[in-house]
C-alpha positions in Angstrom: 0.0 0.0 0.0 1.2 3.2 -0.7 2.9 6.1 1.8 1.0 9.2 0.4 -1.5 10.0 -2.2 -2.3 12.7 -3.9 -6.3 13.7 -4.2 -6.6 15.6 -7.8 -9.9 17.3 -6.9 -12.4 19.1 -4.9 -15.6 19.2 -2.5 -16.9 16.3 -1.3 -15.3 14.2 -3.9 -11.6 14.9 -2.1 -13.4 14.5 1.6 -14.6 11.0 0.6 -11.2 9.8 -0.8 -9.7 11.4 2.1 -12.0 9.4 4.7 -11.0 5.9 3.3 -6.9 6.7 3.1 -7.3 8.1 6.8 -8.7 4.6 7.5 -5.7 2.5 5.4 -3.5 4.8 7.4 -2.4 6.5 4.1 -1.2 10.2 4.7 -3.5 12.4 2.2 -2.5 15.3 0.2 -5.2 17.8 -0.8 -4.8 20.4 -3.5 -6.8 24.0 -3.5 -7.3 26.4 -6.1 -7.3 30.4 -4.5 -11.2 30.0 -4.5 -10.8 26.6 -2.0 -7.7 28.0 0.7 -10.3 27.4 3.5 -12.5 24.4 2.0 -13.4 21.6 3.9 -11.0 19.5 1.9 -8.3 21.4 2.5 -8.9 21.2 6.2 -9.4 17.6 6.6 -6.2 16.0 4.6 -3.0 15.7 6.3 -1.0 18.3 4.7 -2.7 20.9 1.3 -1.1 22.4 -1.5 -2.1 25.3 -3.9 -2.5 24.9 -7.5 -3.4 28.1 -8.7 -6.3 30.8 -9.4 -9.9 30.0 -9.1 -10.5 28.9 -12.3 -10.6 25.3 -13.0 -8.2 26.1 -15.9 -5.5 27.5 -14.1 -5.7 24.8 -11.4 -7.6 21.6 -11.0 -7.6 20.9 -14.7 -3.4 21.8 -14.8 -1.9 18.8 -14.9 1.9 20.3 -14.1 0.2 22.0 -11.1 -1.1 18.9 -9.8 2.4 16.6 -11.0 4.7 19.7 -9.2 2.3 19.2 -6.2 2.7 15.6 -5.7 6.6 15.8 -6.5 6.9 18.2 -4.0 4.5 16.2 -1.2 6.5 13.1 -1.9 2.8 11.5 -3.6 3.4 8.0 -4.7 -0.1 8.2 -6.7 -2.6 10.4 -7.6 -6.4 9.6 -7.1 -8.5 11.6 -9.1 -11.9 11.5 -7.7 -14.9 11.8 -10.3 -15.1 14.8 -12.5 -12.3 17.2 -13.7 -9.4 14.5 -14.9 -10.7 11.8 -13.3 -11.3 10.3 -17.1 -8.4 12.3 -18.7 -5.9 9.9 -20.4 -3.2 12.6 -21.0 -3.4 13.0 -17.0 -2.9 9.2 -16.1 -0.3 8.8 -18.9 1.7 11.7 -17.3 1.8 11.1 -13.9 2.9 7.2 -15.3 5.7 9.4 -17.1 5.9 11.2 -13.6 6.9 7.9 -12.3 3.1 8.0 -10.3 0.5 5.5 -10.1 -2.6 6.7 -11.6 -5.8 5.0 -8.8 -7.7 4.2 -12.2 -7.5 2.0 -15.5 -4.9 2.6 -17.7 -4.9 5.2 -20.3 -5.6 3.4 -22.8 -8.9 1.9 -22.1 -9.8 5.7 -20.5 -9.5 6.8 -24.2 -11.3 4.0 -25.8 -14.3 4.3 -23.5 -14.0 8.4 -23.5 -14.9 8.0 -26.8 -18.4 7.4 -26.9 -18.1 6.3 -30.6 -15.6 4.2 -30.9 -16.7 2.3 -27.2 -20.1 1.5 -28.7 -18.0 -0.3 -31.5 -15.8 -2.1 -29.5 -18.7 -3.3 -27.1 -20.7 -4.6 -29.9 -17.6 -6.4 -31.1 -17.6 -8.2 -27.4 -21.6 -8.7 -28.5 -23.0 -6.1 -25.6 -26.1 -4.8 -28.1 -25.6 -1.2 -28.3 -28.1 1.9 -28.8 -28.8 2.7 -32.9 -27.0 5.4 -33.7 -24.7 7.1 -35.9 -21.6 5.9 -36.8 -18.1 7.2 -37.1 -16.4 10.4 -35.9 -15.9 14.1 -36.9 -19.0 14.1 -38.4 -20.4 18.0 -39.3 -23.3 19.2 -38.6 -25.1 18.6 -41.8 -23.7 14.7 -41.2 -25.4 14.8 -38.1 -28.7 16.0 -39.5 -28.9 13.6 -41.9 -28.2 10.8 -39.5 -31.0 12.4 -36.9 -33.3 12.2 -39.8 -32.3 8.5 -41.1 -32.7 7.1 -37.5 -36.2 9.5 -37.4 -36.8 11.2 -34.6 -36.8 12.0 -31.9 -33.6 12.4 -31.5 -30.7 12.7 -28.7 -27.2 14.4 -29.2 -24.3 13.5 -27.0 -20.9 14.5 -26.9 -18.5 11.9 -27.8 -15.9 12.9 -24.9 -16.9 13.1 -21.3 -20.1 12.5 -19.5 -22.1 14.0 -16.5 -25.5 15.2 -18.7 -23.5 17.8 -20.1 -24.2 19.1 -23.8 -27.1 16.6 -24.2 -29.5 18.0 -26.4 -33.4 15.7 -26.7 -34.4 17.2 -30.0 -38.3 16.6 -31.4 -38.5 19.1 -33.9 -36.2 18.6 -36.8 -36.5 22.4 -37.6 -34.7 22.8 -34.2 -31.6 20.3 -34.9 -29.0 23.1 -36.5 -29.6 25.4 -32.9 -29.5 22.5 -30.7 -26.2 21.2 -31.9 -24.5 24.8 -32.0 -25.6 24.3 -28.4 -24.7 20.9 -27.6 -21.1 21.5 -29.7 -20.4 24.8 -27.5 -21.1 23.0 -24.2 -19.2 20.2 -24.7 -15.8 22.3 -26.0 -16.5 23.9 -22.5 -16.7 21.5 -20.6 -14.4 19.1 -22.5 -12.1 20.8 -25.0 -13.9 18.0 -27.5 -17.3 19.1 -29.5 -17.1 16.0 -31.6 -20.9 14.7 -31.3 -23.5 11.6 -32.1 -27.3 10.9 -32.5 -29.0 8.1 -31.0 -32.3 7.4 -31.2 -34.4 8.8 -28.1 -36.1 5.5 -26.8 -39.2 6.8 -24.8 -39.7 6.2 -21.5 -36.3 4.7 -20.7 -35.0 3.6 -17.5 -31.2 4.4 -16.4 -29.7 1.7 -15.3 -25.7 0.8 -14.6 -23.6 -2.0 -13.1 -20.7 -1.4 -11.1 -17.9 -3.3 -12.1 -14.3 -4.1 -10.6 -11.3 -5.3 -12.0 -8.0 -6.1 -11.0 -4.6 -6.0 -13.1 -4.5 -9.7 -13.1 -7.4 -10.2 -15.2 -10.5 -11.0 -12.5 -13.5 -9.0 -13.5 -16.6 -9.2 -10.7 -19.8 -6.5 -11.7 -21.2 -5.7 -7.9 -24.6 -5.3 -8.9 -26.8 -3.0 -10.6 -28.0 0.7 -9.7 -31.4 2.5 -10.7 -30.4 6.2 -12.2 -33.8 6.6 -13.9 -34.8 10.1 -11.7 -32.8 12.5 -13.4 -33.2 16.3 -14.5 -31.4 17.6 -18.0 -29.9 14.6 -18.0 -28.3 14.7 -14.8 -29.4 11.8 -12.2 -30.4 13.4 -9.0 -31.7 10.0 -7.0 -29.7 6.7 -7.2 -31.3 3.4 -5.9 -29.3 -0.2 -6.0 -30.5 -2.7 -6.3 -33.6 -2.2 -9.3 -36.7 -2.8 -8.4 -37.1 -3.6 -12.6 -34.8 -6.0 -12.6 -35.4 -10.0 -11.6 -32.1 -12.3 -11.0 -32.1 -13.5 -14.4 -32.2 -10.1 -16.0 -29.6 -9.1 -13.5 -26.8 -11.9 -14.5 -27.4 -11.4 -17.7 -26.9 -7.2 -17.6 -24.1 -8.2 -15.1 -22.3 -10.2 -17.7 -22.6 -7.8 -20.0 -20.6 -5.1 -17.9 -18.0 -7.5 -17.1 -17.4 -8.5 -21.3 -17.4 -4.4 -21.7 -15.2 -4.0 -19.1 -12.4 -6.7 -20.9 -13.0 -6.0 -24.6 -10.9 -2.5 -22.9 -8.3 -3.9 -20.8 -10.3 -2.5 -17.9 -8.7 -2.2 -14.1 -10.2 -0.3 -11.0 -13.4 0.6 -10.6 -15.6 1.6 -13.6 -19.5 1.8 -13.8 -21.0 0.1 -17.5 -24.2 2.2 -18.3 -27.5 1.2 -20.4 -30.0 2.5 -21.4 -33.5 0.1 -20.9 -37.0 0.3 -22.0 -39.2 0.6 -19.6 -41.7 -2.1 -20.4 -39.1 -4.5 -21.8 -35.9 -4.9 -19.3 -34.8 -7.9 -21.3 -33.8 -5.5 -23.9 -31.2 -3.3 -22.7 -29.0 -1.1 -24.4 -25.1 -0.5 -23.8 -24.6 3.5 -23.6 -21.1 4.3 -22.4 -18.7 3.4 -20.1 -17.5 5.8 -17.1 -13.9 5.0 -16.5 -13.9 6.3 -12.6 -15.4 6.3 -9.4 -19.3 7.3 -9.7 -21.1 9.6 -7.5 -23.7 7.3 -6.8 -20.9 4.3 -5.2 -22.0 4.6 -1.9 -25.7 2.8 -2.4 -23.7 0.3 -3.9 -21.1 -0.1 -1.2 -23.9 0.3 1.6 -25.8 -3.0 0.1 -22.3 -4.9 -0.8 -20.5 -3.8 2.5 -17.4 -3.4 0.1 -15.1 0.1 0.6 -15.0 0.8 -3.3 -12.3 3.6 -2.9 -10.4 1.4 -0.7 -10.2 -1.3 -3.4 -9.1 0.9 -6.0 -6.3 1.7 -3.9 -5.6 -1.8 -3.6 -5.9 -2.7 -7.4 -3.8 0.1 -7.6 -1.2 -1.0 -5.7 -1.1 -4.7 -7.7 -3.0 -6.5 -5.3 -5.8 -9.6 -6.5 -9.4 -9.3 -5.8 -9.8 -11.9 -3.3 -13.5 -13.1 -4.6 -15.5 -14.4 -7.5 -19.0 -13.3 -8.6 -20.3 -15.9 -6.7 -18.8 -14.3 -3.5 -20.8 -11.2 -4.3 -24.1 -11.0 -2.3 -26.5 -8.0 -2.4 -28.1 -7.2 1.2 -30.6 -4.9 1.7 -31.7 -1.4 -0.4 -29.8 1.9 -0.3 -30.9 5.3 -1.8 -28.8 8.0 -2.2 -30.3 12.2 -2.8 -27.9 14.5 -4.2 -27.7 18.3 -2.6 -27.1 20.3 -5.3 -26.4 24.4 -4.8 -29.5 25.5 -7.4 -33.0 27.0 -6.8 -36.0 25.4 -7.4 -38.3 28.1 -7.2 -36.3 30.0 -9.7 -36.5 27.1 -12.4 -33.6 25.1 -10.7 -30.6 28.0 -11.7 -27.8 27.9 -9.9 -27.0 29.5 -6.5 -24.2 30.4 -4.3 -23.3 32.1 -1.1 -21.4 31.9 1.8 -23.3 29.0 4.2 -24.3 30.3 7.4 -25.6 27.3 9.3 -24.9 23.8 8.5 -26.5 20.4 9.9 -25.8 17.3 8.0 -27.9 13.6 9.3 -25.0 11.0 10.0 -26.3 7.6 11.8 -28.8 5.5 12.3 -28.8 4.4 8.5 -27.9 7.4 7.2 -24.4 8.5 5.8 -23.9 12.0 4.4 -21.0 12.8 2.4 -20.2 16.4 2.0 -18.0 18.8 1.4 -19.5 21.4 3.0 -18.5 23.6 6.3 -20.1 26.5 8.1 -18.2 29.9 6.8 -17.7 28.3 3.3 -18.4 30.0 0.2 -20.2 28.5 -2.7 -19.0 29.9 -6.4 -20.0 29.2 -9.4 -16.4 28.3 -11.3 -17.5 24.6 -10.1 -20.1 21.9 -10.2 -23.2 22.5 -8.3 -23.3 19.4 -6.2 -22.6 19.9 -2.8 -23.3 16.9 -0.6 -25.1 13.3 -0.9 -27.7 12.1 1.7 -27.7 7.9 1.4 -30.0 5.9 3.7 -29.9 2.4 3.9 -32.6 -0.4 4.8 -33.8 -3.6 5.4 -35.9 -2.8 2.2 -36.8 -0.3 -0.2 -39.6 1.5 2.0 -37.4 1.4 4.9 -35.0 3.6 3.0 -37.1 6.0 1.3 -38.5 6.7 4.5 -35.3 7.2 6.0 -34.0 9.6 3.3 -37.0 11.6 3.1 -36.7 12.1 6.8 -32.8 12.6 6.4 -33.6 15.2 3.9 -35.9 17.0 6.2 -33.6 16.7 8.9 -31.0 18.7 6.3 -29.9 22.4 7.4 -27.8 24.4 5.0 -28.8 28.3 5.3 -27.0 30.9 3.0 -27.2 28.8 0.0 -30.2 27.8 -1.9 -30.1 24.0 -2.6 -32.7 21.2 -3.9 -33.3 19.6 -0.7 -36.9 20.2 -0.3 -37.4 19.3 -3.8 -35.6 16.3 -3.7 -37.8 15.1 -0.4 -41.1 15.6 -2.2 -40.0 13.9 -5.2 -39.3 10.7 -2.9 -42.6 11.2 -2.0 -44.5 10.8 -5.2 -46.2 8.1 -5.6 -44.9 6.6 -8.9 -41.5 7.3 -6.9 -42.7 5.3 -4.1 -44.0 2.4 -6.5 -40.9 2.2 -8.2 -42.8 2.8 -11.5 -39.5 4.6 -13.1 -38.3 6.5 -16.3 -35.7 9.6 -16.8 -38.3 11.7 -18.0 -40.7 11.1 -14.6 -38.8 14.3 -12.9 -39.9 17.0 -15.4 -42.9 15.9 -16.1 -43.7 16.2 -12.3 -41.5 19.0 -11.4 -43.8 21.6 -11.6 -45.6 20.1 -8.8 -43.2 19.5 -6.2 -42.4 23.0 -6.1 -44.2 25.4 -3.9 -45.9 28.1 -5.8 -46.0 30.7 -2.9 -44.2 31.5 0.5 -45.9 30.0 3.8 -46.9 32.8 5.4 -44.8 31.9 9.0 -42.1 32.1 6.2 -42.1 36.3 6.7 -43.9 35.8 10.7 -40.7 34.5 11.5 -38.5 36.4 9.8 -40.2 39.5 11.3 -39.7 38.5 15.1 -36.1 37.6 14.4 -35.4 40.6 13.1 -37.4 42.3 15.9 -36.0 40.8 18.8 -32.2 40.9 17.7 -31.9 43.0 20.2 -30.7 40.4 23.9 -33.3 40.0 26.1 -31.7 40.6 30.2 -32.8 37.4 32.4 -31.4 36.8 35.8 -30.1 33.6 37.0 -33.4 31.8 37.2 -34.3 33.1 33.6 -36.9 35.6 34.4 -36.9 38.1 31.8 -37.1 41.5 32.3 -39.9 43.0 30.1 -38.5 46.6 29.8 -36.0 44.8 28.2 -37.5 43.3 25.2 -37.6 44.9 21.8 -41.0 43.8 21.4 -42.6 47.6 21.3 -44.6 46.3 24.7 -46.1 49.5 26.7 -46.6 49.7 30.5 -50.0 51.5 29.2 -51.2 52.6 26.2 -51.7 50.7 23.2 -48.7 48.9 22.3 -46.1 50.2 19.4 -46.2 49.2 15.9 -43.5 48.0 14.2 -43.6 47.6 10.3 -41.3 45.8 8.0 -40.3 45.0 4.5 -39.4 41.9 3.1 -38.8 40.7 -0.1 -37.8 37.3 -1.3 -35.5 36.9 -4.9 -37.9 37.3 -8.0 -41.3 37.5 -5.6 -43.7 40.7 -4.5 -42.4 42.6 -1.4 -44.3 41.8 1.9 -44.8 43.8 4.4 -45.6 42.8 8.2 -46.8 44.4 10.7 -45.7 43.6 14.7 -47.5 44.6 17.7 -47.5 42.8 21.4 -50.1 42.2 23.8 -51.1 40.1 26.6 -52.4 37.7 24.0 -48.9 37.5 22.2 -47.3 39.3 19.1 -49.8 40.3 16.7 -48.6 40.2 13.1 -50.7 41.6 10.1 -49.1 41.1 6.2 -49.5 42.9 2.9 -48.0 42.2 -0.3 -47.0 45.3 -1.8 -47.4 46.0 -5.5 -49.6 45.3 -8.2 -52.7 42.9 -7.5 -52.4 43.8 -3.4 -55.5 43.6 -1.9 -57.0 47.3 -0.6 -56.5 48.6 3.1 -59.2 46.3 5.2 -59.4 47.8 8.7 -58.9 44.8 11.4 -59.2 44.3 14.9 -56.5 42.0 16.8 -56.2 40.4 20.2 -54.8 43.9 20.9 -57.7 45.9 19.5 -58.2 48.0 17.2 -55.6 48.2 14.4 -54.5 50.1 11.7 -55.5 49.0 7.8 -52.2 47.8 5.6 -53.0 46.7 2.6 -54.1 43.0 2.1 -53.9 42.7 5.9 -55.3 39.8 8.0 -54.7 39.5 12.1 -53.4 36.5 13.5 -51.9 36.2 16.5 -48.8 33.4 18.3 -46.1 33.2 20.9 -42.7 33.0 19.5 -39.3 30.7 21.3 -36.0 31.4 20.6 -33.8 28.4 21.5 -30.4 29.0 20.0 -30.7 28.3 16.2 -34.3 27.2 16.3 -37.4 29.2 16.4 -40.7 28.3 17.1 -44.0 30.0 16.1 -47.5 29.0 16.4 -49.8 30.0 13.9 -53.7 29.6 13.8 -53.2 26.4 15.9 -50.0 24.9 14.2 -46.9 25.1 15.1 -44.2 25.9 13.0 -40.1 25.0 14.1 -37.2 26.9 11.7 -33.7 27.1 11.6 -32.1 30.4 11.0 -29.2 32.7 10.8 -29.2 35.9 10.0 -27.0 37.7 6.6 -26.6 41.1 6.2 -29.5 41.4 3.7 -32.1 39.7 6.3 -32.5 36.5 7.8 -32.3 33.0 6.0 -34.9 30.6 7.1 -34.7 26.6 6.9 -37.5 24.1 7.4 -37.8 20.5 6.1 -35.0 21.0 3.3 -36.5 24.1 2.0 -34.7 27.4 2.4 -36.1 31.0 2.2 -33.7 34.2 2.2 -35.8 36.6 3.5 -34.5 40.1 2.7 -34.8 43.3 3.9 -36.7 45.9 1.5 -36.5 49.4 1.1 -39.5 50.5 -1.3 -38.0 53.8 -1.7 -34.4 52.7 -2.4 -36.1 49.9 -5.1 -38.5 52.8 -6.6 -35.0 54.5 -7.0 -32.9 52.0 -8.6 -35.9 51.0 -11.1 -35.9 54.8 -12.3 -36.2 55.1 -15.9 -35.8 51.0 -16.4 -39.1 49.1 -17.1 -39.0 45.8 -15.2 -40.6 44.5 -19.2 -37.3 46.0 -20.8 -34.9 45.5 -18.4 -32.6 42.0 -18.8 -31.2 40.6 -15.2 -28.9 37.9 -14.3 -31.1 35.1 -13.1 -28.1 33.4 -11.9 -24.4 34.5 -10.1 -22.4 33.6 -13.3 -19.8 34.6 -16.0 -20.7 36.1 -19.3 -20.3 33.6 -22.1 -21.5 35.2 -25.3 -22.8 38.5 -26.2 -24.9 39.3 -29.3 -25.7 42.0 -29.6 -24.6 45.6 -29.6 -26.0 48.9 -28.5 -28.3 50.2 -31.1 -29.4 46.8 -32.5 -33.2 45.6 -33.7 -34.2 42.8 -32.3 -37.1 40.9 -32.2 -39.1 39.2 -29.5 -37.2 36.1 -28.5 -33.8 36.8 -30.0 -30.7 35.6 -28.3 -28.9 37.9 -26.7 -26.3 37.1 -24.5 -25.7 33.5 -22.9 -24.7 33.2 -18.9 -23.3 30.3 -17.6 -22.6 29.0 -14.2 -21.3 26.0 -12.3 -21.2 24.2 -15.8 -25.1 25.2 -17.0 -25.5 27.8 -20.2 -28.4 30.2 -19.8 -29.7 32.1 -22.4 -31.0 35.7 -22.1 -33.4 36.2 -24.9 -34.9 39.6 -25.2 -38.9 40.0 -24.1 -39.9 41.7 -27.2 -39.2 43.5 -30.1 -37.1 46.6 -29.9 -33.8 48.5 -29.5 -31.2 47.5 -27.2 -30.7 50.8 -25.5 -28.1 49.5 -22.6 -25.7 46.7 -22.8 -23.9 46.6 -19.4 -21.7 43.9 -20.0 -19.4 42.0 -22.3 -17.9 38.5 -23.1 -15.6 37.1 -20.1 -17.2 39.4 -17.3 -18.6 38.1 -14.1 -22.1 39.1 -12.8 -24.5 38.8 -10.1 -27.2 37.6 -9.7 -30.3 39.9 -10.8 -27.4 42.1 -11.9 -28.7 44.8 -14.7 -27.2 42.9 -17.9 -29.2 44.8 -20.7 -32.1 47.4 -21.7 -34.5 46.5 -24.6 -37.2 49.7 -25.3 -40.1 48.5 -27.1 -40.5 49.1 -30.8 -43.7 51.7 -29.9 -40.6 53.7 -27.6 -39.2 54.4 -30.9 -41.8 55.0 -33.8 -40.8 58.9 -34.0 -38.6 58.5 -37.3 -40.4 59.6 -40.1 -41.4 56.2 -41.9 -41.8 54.2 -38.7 -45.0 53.0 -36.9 -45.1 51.8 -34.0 
C-alpha cells in the first residue's frame, strides 16, 4: 500500500477519498485552487497544496500544477476523484511518465471508452447490443442532421468525450436540430475541450440503469450489482437506488455479464461503472450507452448493500494487489438510496445558486451516511459543479429507506445557500416514486408540482420576530426576563407600538408585516406590496383595534428562541425553523426548504428602477460569468432573439430579449462576471421608438 497520495480534486469528492486513506493509514495530500484556501477539503487532509487561481483552468484541470504538487509532497499516486481529470488519459499517462501510479484504469482503455463512438464499436464487437446510432467520428453538422433524420426522430445528441449530462441535447423538432447542436457543440468544448458529437435514437420512457464493475490487473473481472439512475433532470441523475426494483435475478446476471465482457474488450482495471439505457416495459432488452472510466457519485448505495469500501479497493488494485472473490462471493443485502444536494433553486427554475453558508446540519447515523463537502463559513461559487453533498440511507428494504431519506432530507440544514433539498424530499414522495414505476423523464414531467408556488406565510412571521427581537433580552439567573428589556414595542400602558417591516424574497412581490404585542402574544398583520395587493381592510386583533395595511389579515402566536431554532404557532400549528441571519435579512430553513428573506427598502427599489421598465430590463437570473454576447447597442431585435448567454457551475443560460425593440443598454461583455439579478441589458419596445419619419409603432 502506498505512503501518500495525492487527491486531484475538490468538495466532497476529495473529503470522501480522504476518509477511506485516513482509514488504510495513508497520509493524504489535498490540493486548492485560491477560491478553496479554507474548503473543507483542505482542512481535513493531512497536509494541502495550492494549485493556482480560481478557475478550474488555471488549477484543478493543470496537470503540471497537480504533477509539481505531488513531487513536492512526496505523492506516490494520484487519485482523481470523479469529474475534472478523473477520465483524462493525457493526465494518467503523465503522472505514469511522472513515475506515479494513476488509482484508475490505464490510459488506454480511458480513451477508448472516453470516446463514446468508438466504445459503442468495440462493445458490440464483445456482443453487448448497443443503442442505434450514428456511426463514425468528426461528423459535421449537416452529417449529423442527416443521421437524426435517417434514425427518425426524436432524436438525442451526446458529446462523444466526457459525461455528466453535459451538452445533451433531446431534440423533437427537426427544424430545431441546426440550434441545438450549435448548443450541444459549445457546451461540450466547454466542458471538455472535444465538440465531436452523435445521434441516437431517443427510446421513450427509458429507465437508467448501470452496473458497477471491478477489476484487478491480473485479469479478474466481478460487476457488484446494478444501480437505478432513472430520476434525473437535463440529463443529470439526482436520485440513485441499488438494487432495481425492474430488474429479476435473471435479468440481473445477464446485464451483469454484460458489464464485465465491456469492461475486458478494454483492458479495464479499478473501478468503472457500464451504463445502459432500458425500456421501460421491456428490461430484457437493454441497451449499452457508455462506459465511465472512474469512481461514480452514486458508489455509496452500492457499497452500503455490498458492505465493500469501493475507494479502498481501487487503492488496492492500484497497488497490484488480487481481488480476493469471484461473482459468486458477491451478495446483495438490503436497499440503499442516495439524494444529491445540489447548490440551485427550485423556485427560480432550478438556476444555480451560491453564497457563503451560514448554518450547516448534516444527518449521519442511524442508516444514514452523508458525504459532503461542505463547512459552516464556506463560500459556494459558481467556477464549479453545483453538487454539494449526498444524503444515502440504507434499509432492510426499499420503504425502509425512502422513508429514512426523506426524513434525512428534512432533517438537512444548510442556510445561505439555496439547494434542492426540499425538492428532492417531495419527489421521494411521489407516488410513482414510491412504487418504483420509473423512467428519466418522470422528474420534469412532475416537477412543476413538487415546487411550492407561494411563501408560507410563518415564512415572513418568522422572519419578522427575528429581526425584531435581535436586540438580547436581560434574564437573571433563574431566567426571568425583564420586560422593559425586550424589543417587542410592549407598553406599561397605552396601546402597544407598531412595528412595520419589509421583506422581499428573490424574483417574488415585497411583503410587508406588521408587529405589535399584547397580553395575547405578538400580533402580526401582512400585505404584499405591489400590483394585485388587496386594498386597506381595517382589522381588529387580540390587541384591538388596528390600523389597515394593505391585504392585511390579524393573527396572533407566541414566539421561542432556543439557539438556532425558532418556534411559532400559527392559527393552531406550530411551525419549528432554523435560521441565521445575513446582512440582507434573515435566511430561514425548514424541512430542506430554504427561504432568504431580505430586507426591503421600497423607496431605495423605486430609486434604482428609475427610468428601467421591469418589461425592458434583462437581469442575471443566476451568479455567473458572461459567455456570449450578441448584440450591440443600437441593435433591432425581435421578441425572442438571443442575446447574451450566462453560464454558471457548468449550466448555459440564455438571455433572450422580451420583445421586439432596440437594445438601449448593454452593461456587460464576453468574459465578465455578474450577479445575480445584476442589470445585464435594456431593450425599449419598438412603440418607444416609432418617432422617425417612416416608422410605426
Amino acid at each position: 500500500m502506498f505512503d501518500t497520495v495525492l487527491v486531484a480534486n475538490r468538495g466532497e469528492i476529495a473529503v470522501r477519498v480522504i476518509r477511506t486513506l485516513r482509514e488504510l493509514g495513508v497520509r493524504s495530500v489535498a490540493v486548492f485552487s485560491d477560491a478553496d484556501a479554507d474548503a473543507r477539503h483542505v482542512r481535513e487532509a493531512d497536509t494541502a497544496v495550492r494549485i493556482g487561481p480560481a478557475p478550474a483552468a488555471q488549477s484543478y484541470l493543470s496537470v503540471p500544477a497537480l504533477l509539481d504538487a505531488a513531487r513536492r509532497s512526496g505523492a506516490q499516486a494520484v487519485h482523481p476523484g470523479y469529474g475534472f481529470l478523473a477520465e483524462n488519459a493525457g493526465f494518467a499517462r503523465a503522472c505514469a511518465e511522472a513515475g506515479l501510479v494513476f488509482i484508475g484504469p490505464p490510459a488506454s482503455a480511458i480513451t477508448l471508452m472516453g470516446d463514446k463512438i468508438r466504445a459503442k464499436e468495440t462493445v458490440a464487437a464483445a456482443g453487448v447490443p448497443v443503442v442505434p446510432g450514428s456511426s463514425g467520428s468528426g461528423l459535421t453538422d449537416a452529417q449529423l442532421v442527416d443521421a437524426a433524420r435517417a434514425i427518425g426522430m426524436p432524436v438525442l445528441l451526446k458529446p462523444s468525450a466526457g459525461g455528466g449530462g453535459k451538452g445533451m441535447r433531446l431534440v423533437r423538432d427537426e427544424a430545431l436540430l441546426g440550434d441545438e447542436i450549435a448548443a450541444a457543440r459549445r457546451e461540450a468544448r466547454s466542458s471538455f475541450g472535444d465538440d465531436t458529437l452523435l445521434v441516437e435514437r431517443w427510446i421513450d420512457r427509458p429507465r437508467h440503469i448501470e452496473i458497477q464493475v471491478l477489476a484487478d490487473a491480473h485479469g479478474n473481472v466481478v460487476h457488484l450489482g446494478e444501480r437505478e439512475c432513472s430520476l434525473q433532470r437535463r440529463h443529470q441523475k439526482i436520485i440513485e437506488e441499488a438494487p432495481s426494483v425492474l430488474l429479476d435475478e435473471e435479468t440481473r446476471a445477464a446485464m451483469g455479464e454484460a458489464a464485465v465482457q465491456a469492461a475486458r474488450s478494454c483492458g479495464y482495471v479499478g473501478a468503472g461503472t457500464v451504463e445502459f439505457i432500458v425500456p421501460g416495459n421491456d428490461p430484457a432488452s437493454y441497451y449499452f450507452m457508455e462506459m465511465n472510466t472512474r469512481l461514480q457519485v452514486e458508489h455509496p448505495v452500492t457499497e452500503l448493500i455490498t458492505g465493500l469500501d469501493l475507494v479502498e479497493w481501487q487503492l488496492r488494485v492500484a497497488a497490484g494487489e488480487q481481488l480476493p472473490y469471484a461473482q459468486q462471493d458477491i451478495t446483495l443485502t438490503g436497499h440503499a438510496i442516495e439524494a444529491r444536494i445540489c447548490a440551485e433553486d427550485p423556485a427560480r427554475g432550478f438556476l444555480p445558486s451560491g453564497g457563503t453558508v451560514l448554518a450547516l446540519h448534516e444527518p449521519q447515523g442511524n442508516g444514514v451516511r452523508t458525504d459532503s463537502g461542505l463547512a459552516t463559513g464556506g463560500e459556494v461559487g459558481s467556477l464549479y459543479d453545483p453538487m454539494l453533498s449526498k444524503v444515502i440511507a440504507y434499509g432492510p428494504d426499499r420503504p425502509t429507506a425512502l422513508r429514512r431519506l426523506r426524513a434525512a432530507l428534512a432533517d438537512t440544514v444548510i442556510l445561505g445557500v439555496p439547494t434542492n433539498a426540499g425538492f428532492l424530499r417531495r419527489l421521494l414522495a411521489h407516488p410513482a416514486v414510491v412504487a418504483g414505476d420509473l423512467d428519466t423523464g418522470l422528474v420534469e414531467r412532475e416537477a412543476s408540482g413538487l415546487v411550492p408556488e407561494g411563501v408560507p406565510e410563518e415564512v415572513y412571521a418568522a422572519a419578522a420576530l427575528l429581526r425584531r427581537s435581535t436586540a438580547p433580552a436581560a434574564s437573571d439567573a433563574s431566567g426571568w426576563v425583564d420586560p422593559f428589556s425586550v424589543a417587542d414595542g410592549w407598553r406599561l400602558g397605552g396601546t402597544p407600538a407598531r412595528t412595520v417591516l419589509d421583506f422581499r424574497l428573490p424574483g417574488r412581490d415585497p411583503v410587508q408585516v406588521s408587529l405589535r404585542s399584547c397580553p395575547a402574544g405578538t400580533e402580526l398583520t401582512f400585505g404584499h406590496v405591489g400590483e394585485g395587493a388587496e386594498p386597506p381592510q381595517p382589522v381588529t386583533g387580540a390587541c384591538g383595534p388596528l390600523a389597515p395595511l394593505p391585504g392585511s389579515k390579524e393573527t396572533a402566536r407566541p414566539v421561542e428562541v432556543s439557539g438556532p431554532r425558532l418556534t411559532l404557532e400559527l392559527a393552531g400549528f406550530t411551525h419549528t425553523f432554523s435560521h441565521a441571519h445575513s446582512p440582507e435579512g434573515v435566511w430561514l430553513g425548514r424541512g430542506g426548504d430554504s427561504w432568504h428573506v431580505q430586507d426591503h427598502d421600497p423607496v431605495e427599489a423605486s430609486l434604482a428602477g428609475a427610468g428601467r421598465s421591469g418589461a425592458d430590463t434583462l437581469a442575471a437570473p443566476m451568479p455567473g460569468t458572461v459567455t456570449v454576447v450578441k448584440v450591440a447597442v443600437g441593435d433591432e431585435v425581435v421578441a425572442g432573439q438571443s442575446l447574451l448567454v450566462v453560464e454558471a457551475m457548468k449550466m448555459e443560460h440564455v438571455i433572450s430579449a422580451p420583445h421586439a425593440g432596440t437594445v438601449t443598454e448593454l452593461d456587460v461583455t464576453a468574459g465578465a462576471t455578474v450577479a445575480m439579478d445584476q442589470i445585464l441589458a435594456v431593450v425599449a419596445p419598438v412603440e418607444t421608438h416609432a418617432d422617425a419619419p417612416g416608422e410605426q409603432a
